[in-house]
N, C-alpha and C positions, 0 to 999 in steps of 0.2 A: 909107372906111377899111376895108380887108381883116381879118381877124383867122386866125392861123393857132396852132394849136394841135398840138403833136404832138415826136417826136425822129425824123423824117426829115430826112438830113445839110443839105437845103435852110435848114432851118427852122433848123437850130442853127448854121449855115454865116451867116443873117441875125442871128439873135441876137450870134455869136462878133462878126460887125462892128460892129454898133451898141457892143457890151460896148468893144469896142477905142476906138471915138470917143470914148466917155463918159469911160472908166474910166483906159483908158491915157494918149490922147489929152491929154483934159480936164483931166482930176484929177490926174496923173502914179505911177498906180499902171503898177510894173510887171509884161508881160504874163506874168511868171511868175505874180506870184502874183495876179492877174485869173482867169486860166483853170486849174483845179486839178485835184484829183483829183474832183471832182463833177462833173466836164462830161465823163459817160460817153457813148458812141455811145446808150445807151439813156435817157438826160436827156432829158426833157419840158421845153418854151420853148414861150410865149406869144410872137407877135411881133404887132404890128401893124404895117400897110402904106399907103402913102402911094403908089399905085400899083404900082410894084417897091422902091419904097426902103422899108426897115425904117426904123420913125422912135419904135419903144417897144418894149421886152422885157421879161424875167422868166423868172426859172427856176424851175422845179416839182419843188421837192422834199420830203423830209417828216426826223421824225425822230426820229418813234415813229407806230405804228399808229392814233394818234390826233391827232398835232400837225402842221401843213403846216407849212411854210418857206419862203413867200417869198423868193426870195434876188435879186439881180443886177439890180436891176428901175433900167430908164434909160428914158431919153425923150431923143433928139435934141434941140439945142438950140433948132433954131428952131423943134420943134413943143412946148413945153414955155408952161405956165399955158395950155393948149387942153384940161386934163382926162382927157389919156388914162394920166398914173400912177394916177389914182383910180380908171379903166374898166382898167385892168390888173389891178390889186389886187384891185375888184370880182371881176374874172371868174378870179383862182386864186382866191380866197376860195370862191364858189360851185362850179368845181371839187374845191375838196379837197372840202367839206361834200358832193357828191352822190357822194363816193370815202369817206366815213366820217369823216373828220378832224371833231374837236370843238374845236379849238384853231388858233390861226395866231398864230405864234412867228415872231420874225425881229430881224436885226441891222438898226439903223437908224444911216445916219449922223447925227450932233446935228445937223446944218445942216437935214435933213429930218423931225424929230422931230413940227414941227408938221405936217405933210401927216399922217404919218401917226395921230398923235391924232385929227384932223379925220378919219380911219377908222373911228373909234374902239379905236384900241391906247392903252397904256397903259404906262410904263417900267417894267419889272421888274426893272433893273440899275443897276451906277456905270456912269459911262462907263469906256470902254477904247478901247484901240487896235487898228483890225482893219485891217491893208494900210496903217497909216500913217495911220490919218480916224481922229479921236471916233467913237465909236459909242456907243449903248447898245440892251439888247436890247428889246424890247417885245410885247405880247402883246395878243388878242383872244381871245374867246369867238367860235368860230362859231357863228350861229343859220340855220334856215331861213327864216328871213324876210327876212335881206339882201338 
């Protein structure tokens, strides 16, 4: 499995597809409001590779000088319960922490709530509605020992 980290058009160009399989595709969010005003030419994506096929994502964002953000994070469906949302999450998690972030804030759909507890996040919200999905927000302390 390849790992590409960065915002060269490749990398966001793999991200943007996978984001469309899952979210659009999948889920039936529309690709307006999937792809927004945070998916700048200078957005930072995580992708992982299954040779040339992008088959997990993640966006790298923040939202204060101390807080990452998580956002956008998918796994293709036929490589999904193989652990690579948890090796996604893992590796922005230790990204922000070696970029200064002390926190990792994010909108979780409720359907995934237990993945990410099993992170160890925690719900800091009611639920709401984001794109039409349950959500609620959740939080972690980042450590250097992740």
């Amino acid at each position: 499995m390849r790992e590409i980290f960065g915002s060269e058009p490749a990398t966001q160009a793999s991200a943007f597809y996978l984001r469309y399989q899952v979210f659009v595709l999948e889920q039936g969010i529309s690709p307006e409001l999937e792809f927004d005003v945070l998916d700048t030419p200078d957005r930072r994506y995580i992708v992982l590779f299954d040779g040339n096929i992008p088959v997990a994502t993640a966006r790298f964002q923040t939202i204060h000088n101390t807080i990452l953000n998580p956002d956008r994070l998918c796994v293709a469906r036929s490589f999904r319960q193989q652990g690579l949302g948890k090796k996604l999450l893992s590796k922005l998690e230790k990204l922000g922490l070696a970029e200064g972030y002390e926190t990792s804030l994010l909108s979780a759909e409720v359907s995934a709530q237990i993945f990410y507890e099993k992170s160890g996040y925690h719900v800091v919200s009611d639920i709401f509605k984001e794109d039409g999905i349950p959500c609620v927000k959740m939080q972690k302390a980042l450590a250097a020992d992740e």
